[in-house]
N, CA, C and O atoms as a GROMACS GRO file, in nm:
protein
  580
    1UNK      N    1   0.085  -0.118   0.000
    1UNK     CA    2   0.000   0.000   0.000
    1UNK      C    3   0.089   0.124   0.000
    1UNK      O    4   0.197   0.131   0.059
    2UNK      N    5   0.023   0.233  -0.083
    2UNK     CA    6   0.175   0.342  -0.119
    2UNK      C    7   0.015   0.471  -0.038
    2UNK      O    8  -0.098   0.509  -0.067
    3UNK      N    9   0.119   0.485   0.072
    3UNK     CA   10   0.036   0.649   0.155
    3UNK      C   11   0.099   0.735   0.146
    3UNK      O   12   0.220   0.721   0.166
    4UNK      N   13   0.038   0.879   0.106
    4UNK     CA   14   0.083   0.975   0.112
    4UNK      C   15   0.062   1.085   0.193
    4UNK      O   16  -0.054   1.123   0.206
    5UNK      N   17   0.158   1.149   0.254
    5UNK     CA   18   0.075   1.263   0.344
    5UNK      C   19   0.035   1.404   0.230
    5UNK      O   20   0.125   1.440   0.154
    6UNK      N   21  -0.100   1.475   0.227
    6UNK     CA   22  -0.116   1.579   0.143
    6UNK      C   23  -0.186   1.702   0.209
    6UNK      O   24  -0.306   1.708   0.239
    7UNK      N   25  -0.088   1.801   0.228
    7UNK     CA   26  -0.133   1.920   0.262
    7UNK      C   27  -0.271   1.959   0.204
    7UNK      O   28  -0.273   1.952   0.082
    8UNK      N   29  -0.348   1.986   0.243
    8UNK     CA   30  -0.498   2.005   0.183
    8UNK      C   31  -0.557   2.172   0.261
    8UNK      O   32  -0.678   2.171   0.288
    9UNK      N   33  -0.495   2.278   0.288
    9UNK     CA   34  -0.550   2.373   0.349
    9UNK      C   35  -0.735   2.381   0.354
    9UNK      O   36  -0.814   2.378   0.448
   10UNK      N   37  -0.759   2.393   0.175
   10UNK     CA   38  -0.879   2.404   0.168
   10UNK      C   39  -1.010   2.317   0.181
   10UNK      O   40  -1.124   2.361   0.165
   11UNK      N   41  -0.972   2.174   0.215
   11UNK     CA   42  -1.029   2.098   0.268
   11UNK      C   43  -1.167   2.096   0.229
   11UNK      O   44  -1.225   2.204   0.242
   12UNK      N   45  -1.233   1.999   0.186
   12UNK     CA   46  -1.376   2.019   0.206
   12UNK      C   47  -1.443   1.978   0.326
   12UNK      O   48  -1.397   1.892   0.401
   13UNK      N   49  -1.591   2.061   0.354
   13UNK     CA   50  -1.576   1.996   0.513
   13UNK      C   51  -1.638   1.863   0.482
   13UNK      O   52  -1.699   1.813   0.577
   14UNK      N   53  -1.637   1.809   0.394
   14UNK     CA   54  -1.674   1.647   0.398
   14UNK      C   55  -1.599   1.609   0.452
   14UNK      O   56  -1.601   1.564   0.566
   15UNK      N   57  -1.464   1.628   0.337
   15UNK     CA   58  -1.331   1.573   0.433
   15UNK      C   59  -1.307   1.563   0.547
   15UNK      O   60  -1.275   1.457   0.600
   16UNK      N   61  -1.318   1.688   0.614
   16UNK     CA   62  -1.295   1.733   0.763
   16UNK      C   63  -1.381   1.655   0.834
   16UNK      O   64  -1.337   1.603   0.937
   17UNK      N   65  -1.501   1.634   0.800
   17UNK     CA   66  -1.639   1.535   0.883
   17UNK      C   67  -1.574   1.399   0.880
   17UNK      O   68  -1.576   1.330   0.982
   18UNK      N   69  -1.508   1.350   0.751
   18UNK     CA   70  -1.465   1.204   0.778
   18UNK      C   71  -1.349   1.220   0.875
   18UNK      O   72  -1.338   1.139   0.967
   19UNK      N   73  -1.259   1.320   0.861
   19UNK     CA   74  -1.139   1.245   0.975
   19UNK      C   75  -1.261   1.278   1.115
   19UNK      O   76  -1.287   1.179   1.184
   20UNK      N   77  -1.315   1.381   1.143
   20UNK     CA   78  -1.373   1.413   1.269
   20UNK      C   79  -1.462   1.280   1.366
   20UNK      O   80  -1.475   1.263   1.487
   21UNK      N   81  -1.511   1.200   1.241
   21UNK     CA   82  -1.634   1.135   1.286
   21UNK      C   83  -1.492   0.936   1.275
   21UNK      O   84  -1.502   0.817   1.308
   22UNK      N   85  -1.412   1.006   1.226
   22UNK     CA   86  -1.328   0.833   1.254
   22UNK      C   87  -1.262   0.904   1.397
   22UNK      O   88  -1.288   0.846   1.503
   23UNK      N   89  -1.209   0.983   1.400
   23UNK     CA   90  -1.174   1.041   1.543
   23UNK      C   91  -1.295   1.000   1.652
   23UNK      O   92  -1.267   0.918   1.739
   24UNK      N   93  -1.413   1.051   1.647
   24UNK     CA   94  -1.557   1.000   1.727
   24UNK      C   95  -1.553   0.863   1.721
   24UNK      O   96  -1.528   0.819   1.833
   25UNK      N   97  -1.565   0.778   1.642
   25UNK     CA   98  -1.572   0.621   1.628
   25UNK      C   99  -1.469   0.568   1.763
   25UNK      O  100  -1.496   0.512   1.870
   26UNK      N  101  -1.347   0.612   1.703
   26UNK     CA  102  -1.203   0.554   1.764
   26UNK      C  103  -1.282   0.567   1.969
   26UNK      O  104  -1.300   0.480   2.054
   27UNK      N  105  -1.305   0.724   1.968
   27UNK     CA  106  -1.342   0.734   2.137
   27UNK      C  107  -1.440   0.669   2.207
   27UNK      O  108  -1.447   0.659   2.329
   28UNK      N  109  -1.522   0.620   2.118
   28UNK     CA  110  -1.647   0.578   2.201
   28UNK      C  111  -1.594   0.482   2.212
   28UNK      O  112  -1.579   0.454   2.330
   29UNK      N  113  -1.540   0.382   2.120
   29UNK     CA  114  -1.489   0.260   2.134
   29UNK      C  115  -1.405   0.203   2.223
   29UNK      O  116  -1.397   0.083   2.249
   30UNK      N  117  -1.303   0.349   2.302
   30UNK     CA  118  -1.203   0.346   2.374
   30UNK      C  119  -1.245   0.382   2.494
   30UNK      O  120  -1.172   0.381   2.593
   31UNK      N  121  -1.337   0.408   2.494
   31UNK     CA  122  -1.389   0.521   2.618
   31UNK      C  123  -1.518   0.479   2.652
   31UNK      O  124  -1.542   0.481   2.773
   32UNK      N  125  -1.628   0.433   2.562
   32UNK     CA  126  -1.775   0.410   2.595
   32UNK      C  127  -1.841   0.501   2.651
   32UNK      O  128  -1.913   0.474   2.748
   33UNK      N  129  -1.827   0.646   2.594
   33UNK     CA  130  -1.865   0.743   2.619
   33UNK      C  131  -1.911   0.732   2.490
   33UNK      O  132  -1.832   0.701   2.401
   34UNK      N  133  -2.054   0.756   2.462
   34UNK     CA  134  -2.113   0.810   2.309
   34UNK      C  135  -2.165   0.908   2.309
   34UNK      O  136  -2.147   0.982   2.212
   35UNK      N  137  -2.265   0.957   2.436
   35UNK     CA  138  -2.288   1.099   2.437
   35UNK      C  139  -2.236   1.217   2.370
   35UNK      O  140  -2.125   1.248   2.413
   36UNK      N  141  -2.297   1.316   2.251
   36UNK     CA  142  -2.225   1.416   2.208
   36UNK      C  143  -2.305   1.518   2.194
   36UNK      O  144  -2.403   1.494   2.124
   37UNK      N  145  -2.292   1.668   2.255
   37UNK     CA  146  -2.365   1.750   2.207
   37UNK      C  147  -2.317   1.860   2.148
   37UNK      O  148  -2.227   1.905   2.218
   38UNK      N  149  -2.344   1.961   2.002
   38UNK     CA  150  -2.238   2.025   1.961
   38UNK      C  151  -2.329   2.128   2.026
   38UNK      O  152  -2.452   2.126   2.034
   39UNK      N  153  -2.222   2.241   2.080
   39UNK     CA  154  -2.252   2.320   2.140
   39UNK      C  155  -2.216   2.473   2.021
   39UNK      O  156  -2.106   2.488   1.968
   40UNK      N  157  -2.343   2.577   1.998
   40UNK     CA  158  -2.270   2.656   1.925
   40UNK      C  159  -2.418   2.789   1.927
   40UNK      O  160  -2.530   2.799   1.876
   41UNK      N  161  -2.340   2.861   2.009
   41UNK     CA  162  -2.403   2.987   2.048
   41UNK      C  163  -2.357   3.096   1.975
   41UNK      O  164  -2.244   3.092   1.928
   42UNK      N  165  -2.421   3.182   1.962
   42UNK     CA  166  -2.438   3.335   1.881
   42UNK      C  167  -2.478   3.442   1.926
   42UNK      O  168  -2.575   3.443   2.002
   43UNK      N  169  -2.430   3.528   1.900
   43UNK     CA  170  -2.526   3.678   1.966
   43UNK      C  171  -2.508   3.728   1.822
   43UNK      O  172  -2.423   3.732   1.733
   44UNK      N  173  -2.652   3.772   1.852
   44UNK     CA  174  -2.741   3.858   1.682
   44UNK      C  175  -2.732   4.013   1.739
   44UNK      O  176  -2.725   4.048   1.857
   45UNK      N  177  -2.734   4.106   1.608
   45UNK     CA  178  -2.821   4.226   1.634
   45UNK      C  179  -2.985   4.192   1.599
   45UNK      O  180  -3.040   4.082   1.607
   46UNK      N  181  -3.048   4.330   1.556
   46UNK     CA  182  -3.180   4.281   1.533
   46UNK      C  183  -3.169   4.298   1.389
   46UNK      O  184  -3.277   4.324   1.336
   47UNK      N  185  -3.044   4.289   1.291
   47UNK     CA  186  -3.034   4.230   1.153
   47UNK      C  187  -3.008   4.067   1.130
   47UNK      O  188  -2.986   3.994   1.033
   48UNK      N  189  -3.024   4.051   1.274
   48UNK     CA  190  -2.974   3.917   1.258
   48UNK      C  191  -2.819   3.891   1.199
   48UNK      O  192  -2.774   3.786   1.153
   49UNK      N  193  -2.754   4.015   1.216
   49UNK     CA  194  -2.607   3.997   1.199
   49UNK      C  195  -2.516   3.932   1.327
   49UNK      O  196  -2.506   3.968   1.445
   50UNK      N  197  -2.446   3.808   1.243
   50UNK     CA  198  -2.375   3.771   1.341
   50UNK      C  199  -2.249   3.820   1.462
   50UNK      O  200  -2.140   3.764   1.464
   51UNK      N  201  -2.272   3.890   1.522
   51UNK     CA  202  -2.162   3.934   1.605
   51UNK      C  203  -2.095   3.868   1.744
   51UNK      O  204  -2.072   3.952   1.831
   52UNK      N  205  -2.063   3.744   1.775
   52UNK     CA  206  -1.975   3.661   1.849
   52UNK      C  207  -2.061   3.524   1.864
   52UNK      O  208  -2.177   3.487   1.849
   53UNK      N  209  -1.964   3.482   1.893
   53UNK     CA  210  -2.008   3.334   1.892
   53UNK      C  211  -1.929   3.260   2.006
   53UNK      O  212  -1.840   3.306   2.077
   54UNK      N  213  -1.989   3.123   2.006
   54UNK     CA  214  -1.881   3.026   2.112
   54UNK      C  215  -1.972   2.858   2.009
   54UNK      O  216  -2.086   2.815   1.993
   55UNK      N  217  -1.810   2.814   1.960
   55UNK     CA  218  -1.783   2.691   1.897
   55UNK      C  219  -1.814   2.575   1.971
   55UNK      O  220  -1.935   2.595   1.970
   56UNK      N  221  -1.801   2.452   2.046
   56UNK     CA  222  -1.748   2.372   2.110
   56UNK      C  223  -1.870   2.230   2.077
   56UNK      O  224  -1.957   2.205   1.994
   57UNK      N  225  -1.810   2.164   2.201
   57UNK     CA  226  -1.918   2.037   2.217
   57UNK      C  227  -1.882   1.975   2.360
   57UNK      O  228  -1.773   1.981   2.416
   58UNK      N  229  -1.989   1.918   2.403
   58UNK     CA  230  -1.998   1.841   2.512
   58UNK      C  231  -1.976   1.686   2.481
   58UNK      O  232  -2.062   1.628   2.414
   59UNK      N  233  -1.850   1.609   2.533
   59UNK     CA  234  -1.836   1.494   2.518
   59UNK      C  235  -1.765   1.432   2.641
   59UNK      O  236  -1.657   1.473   2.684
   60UNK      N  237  -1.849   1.315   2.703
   60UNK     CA  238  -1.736   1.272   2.792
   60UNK      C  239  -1.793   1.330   2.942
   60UNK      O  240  -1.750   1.315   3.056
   61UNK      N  241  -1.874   1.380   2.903
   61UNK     CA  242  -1.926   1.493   3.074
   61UNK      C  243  -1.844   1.551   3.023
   61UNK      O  244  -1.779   1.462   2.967
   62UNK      N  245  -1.785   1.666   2.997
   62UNK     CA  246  -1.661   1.726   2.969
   62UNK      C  247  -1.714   1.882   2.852
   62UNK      O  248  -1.767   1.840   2.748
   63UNK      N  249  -1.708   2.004   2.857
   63UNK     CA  250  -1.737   2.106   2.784
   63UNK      C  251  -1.608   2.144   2.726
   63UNK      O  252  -1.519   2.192   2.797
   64UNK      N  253  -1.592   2.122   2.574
   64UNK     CA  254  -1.445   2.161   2.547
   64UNK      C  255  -1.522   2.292   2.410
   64UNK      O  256  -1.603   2.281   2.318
   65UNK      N  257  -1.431   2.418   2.474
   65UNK     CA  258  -1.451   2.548   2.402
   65UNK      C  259  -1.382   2.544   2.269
   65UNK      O  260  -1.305   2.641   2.266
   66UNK      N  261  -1.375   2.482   2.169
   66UNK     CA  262  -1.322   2.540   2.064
   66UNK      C  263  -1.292   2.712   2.048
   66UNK      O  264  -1.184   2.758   2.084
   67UNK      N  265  -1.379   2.782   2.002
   67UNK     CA  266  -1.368   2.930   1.942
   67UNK      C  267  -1.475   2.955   2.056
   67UNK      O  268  -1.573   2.892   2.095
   68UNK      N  269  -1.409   3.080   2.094
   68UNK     CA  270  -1.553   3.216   2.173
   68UNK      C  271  -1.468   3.338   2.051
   68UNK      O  272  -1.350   3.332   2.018
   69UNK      N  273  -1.566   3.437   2.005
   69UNK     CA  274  -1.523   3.573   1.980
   69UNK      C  275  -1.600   3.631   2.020
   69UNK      O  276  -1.695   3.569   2.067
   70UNK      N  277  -1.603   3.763   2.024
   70UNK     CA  278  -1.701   3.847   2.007
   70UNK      C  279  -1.646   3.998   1.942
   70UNK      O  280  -1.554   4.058   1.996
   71UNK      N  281  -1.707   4.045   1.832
   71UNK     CA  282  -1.675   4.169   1.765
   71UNK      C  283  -1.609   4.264   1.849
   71UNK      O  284  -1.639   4.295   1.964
   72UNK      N  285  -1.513   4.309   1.776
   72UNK     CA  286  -1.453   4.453   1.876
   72UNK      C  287  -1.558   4.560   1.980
   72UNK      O  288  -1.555   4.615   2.090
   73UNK      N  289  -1.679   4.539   1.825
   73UNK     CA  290  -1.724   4.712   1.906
   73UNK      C  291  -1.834   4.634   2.051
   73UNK      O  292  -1.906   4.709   2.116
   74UNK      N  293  -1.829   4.481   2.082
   74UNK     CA  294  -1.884   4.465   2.176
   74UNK      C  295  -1.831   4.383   2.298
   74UNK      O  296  -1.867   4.304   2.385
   75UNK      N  297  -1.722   4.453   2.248
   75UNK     CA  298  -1.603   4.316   2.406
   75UNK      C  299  -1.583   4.428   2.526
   75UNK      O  300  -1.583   4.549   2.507
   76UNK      N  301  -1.572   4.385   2.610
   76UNK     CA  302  -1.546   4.454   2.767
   76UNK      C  303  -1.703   4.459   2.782
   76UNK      O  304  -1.735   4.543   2.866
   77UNK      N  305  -1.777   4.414   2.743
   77UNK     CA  306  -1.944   4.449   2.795
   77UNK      C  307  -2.013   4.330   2.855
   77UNK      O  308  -2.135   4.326   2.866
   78UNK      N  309  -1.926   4.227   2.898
   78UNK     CA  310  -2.002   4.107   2.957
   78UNK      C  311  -2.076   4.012   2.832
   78UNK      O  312  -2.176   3.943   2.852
   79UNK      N  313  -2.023   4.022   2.735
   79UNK     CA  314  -2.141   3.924   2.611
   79UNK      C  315  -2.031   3.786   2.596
   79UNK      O  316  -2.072   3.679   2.551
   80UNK      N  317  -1.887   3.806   2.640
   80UNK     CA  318  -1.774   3.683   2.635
   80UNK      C  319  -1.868   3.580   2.743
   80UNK      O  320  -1.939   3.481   2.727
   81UNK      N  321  -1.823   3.669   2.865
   81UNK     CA  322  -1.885   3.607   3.030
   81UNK      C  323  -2.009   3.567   2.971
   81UNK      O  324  -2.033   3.456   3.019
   82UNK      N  325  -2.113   3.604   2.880
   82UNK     CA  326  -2.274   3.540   2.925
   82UNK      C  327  -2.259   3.418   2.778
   82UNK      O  328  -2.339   3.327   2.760
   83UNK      N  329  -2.156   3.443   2.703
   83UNK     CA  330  -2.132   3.294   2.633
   83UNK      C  331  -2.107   3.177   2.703
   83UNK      O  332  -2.188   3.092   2.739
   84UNK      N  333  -2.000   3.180   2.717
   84UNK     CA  334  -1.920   3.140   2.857
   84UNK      C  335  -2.016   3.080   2.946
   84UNK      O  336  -2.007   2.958   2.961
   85UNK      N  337  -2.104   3.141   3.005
   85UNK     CA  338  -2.200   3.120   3.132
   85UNK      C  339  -2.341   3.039   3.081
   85UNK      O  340  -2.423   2.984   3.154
   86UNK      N  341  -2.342   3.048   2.944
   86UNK     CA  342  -2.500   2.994   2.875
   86UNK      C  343  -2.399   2.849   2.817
   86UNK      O  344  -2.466   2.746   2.809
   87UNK      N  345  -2.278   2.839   2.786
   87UNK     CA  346  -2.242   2.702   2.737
   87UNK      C  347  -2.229   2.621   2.852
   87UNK      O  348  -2.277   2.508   2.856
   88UNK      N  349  -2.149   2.686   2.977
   88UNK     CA  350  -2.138   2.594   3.126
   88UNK      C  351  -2.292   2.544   3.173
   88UNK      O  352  -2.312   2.432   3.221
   89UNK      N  353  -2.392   2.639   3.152
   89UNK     CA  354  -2.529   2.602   3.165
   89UNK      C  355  -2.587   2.462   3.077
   89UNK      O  356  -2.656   2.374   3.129
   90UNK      N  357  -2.549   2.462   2.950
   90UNK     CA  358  -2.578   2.366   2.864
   90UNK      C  359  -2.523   2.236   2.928
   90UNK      O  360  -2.590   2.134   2.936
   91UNK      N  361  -2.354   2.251   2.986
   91UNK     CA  362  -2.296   2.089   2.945
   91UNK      C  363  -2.348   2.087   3.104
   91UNK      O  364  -2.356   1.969   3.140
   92UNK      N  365  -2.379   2.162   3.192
   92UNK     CA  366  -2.439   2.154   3.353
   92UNK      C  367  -2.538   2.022   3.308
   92UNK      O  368  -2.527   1.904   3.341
   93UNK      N  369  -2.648   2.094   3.216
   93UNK     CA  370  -2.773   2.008   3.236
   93UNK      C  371  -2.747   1.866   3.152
   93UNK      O  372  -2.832   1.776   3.155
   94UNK      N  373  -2.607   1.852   3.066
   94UNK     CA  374  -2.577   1.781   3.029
   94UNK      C  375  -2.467   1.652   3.117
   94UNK      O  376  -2.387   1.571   3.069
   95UNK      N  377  -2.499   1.674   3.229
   95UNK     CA  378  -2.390   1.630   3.306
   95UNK      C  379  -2.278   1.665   3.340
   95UNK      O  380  -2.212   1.598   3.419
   96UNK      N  381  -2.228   1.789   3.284
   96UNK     CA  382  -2.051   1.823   3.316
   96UNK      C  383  -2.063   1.844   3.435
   96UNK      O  384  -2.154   1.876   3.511
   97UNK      N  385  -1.901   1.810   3.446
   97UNK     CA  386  -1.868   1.789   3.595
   97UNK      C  387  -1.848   1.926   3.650
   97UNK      O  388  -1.896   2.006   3.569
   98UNK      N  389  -1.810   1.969   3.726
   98UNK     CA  390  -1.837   2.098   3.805
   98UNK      C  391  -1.709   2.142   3.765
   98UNK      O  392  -1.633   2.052   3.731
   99UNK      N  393  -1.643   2.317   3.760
   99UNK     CA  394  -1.520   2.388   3.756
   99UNK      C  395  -1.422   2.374   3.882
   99UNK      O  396  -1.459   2.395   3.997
  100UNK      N  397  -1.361   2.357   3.864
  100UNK     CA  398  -1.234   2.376   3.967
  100UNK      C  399  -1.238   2.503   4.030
  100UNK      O  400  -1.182   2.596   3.972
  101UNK      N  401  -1.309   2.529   4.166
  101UNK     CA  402  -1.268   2.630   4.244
  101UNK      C  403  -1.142   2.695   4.281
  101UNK      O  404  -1.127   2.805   4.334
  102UNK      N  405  -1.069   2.627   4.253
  102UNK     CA  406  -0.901   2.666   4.264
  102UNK      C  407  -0.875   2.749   4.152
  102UNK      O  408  -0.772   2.816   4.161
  103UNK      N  409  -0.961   2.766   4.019
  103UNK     CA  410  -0.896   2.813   3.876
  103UNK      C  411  -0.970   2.911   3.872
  103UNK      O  412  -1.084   2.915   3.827
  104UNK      N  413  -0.881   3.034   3.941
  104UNK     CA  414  -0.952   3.188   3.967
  104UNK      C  415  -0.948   3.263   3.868
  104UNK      O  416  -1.022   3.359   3.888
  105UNK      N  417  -0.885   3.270   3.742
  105UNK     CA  418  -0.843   3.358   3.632
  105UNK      C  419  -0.967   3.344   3.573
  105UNK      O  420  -1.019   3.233   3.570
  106UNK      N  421  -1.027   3.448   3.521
  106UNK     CA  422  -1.096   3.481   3.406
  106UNK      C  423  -1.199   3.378   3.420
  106UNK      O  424  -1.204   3.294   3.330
  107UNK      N  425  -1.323   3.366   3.564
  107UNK     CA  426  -1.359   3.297   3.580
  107UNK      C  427  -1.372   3.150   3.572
  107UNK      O  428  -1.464   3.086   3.520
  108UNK      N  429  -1.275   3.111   3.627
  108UNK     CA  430  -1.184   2.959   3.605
  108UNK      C  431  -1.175   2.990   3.470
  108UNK      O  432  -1.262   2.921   3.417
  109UNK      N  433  -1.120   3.054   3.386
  109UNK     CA  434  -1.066   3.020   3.226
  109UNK      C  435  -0.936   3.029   3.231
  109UNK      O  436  -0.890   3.074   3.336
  110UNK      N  437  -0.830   2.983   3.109
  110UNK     CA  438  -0.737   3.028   3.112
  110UNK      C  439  -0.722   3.071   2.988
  110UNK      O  440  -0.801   3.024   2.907
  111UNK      N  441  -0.610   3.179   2.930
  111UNK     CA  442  -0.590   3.230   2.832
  111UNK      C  443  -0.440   3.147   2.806
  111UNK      O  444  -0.340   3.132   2.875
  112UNK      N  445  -0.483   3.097   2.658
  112UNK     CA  446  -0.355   2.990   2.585
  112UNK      C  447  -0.360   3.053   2.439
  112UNK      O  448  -0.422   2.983   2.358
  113UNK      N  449  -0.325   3.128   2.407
  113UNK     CA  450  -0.290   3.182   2.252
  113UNK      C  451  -0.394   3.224   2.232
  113UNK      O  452  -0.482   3.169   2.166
  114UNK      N  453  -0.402   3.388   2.316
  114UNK     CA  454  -0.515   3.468   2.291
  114UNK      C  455  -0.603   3.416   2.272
  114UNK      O  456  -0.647   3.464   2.168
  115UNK      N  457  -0.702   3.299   2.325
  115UNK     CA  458  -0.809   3.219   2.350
  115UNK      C  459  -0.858   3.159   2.456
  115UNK      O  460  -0.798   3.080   2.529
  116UNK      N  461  -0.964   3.194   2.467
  116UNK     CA  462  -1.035   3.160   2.626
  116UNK      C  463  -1.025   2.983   2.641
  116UNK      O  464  -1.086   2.915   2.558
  117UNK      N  465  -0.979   2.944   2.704
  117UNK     CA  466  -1.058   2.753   2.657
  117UNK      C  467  -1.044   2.733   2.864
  117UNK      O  468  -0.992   2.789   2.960
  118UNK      N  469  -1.134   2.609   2.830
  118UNK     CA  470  -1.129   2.579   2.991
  118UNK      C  471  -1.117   2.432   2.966
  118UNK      O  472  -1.126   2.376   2.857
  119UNK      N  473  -1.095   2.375   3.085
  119UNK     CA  474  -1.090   2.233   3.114
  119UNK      C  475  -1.182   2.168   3.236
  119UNK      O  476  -1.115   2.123   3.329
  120UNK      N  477  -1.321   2.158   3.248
  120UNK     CA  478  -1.414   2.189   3.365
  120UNK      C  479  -1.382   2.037   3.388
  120UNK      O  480  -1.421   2.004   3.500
  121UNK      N  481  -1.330   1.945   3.327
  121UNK     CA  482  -1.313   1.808   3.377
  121UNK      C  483  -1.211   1.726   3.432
  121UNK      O  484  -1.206   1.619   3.493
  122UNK      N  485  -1.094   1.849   3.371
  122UNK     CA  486  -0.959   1.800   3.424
  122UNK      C  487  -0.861   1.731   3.363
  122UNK      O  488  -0.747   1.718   3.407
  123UNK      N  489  -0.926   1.662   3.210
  123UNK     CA  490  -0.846   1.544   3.163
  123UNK      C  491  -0.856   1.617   2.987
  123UNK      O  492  -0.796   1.552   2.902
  124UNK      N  493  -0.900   1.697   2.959
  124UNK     CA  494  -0.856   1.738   2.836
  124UNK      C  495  -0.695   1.805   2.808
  124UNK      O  496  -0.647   1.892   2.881
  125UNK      N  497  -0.633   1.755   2.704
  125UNK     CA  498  -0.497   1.787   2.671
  125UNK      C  499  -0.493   1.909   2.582
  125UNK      O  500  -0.520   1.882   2.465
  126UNK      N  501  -0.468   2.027   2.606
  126UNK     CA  502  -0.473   2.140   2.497
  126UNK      C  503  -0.332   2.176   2.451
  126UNK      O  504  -0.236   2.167   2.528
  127UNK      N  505  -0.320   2.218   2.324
  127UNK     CA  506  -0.222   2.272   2.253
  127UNK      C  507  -0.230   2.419   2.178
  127UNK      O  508  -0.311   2.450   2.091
  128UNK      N  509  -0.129   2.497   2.230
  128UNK     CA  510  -0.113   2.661   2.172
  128UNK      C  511  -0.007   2.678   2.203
  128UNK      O  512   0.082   2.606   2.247
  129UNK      N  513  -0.018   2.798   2.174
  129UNK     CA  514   0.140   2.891   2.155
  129UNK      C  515   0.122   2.945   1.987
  129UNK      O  516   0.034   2.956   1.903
  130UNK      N  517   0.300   2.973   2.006
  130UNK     CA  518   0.367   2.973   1.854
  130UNK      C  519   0.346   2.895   1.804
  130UNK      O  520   0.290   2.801   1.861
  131UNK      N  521   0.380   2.888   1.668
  131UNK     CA  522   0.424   2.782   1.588
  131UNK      C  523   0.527   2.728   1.647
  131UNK      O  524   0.503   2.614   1.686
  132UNK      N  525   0.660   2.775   1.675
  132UNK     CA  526   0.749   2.693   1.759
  132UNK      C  527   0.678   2.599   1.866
  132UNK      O  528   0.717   2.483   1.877
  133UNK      N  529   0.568   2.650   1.951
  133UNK     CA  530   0.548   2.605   2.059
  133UNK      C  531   0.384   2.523   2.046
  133UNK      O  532   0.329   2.492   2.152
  134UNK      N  533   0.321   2.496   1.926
  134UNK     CA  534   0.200   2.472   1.895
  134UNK      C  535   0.263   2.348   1.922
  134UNK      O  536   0.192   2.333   2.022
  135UNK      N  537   0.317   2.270   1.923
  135UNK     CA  538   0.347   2.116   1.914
  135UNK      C  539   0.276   2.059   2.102
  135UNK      O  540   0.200   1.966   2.129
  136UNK      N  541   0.322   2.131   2.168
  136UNK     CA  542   0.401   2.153   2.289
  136UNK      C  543   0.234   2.140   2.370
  136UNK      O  544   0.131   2.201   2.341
  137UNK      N  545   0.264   2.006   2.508
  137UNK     CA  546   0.096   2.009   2.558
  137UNK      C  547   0.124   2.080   2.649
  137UNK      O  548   0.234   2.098   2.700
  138UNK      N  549  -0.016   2.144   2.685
  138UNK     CA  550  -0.011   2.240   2.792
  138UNK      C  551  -0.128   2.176   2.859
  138UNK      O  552  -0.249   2.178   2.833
  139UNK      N  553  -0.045   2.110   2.969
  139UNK     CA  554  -0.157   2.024   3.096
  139UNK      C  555  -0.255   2.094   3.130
  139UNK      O  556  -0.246   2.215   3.108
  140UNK      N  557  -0.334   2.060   3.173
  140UNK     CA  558  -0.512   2.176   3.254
  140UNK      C  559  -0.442   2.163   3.428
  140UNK      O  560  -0.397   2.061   3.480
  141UNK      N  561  -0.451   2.295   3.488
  141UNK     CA  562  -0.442   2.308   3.606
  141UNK      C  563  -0.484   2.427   3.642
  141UNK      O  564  -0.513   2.524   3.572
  142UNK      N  565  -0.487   2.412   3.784
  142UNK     CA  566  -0.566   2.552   3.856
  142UNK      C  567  -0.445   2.680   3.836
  142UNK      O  568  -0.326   2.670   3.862
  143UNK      N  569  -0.503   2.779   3.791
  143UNK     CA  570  -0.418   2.894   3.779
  143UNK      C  571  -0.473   3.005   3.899
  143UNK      O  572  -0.592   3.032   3.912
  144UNK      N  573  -0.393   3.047   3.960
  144UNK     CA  574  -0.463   3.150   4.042
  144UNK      C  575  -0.374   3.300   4.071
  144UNK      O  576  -0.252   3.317   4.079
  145UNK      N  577  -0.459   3.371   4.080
  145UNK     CA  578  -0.424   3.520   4.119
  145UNK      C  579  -0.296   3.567   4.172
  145UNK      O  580  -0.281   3.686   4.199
   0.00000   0.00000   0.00000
């Protein structure tokens, strides 16, 4: 069998759905966790223009944040915090396990390459930085003040 590795930037998201959903196969199988909920919130004007969002999914008991933004002209106004606070609400009623009272920053969040992400379960492995340093795991632990 002759494999090749092929840079594909533009990807179709078919593509992207097949590695995603053999990635899903592989965990349940390993884990017997099948539960999945995709989690993906928005704040509208009243054009129904999209102005911030929060990406993620609930798997595992576990809330993992992919993307939060929110537009320039509406950050420092609490709309990050009530993303944030309406997704912890979701994986709550979904079973997630509770935040680490010890992880005081940015309401238990931590900031890893200008991005909010949290670890409310303890056992997710995240990766950021540079490019030098994107390789590089950055364990989940309590950060404090």
């Amino acid at each position: 069998m002759n494999i090749r590795l092929v840079i594909e930037p533009h990807a179709s998201e078919a593509l992207k759905e097949f590695v995603r959903e053999g990635l899903a196969l592989y965990n349940v199988a390993a884990t017997g966790a099948a539960e999945y909920y995709p989690v993906c919130l928005f704040l509208r004007n009243e054009h129904q223009e999209v102005l911030g969002g929060l990406l993620g999914h609930i798997w595992a008991q576990c809330l993992h944040i992919a993307i939060l933004w929110v537009a320039p002209i509406l950050r420092h106004q609490g709309h990050g915090t009530a993303l944030l606070q309406a997704a912890e609400q979701l994986g709550s009623r979904a079973g997630v396990c509770a935040r680490d009272p010890g992880d005081v920053q940015f309401s238990g969040y931590r900031i890893l390459c200008e991005a909010w992400v949290r670890d409310l379960c303890g056992v997710t492995r995240l990766s950021a930085g540079s490019s030098k340093a994107f390789s590089q795991e950055v364990a989940p632990r309590a950060v404090s003040s």
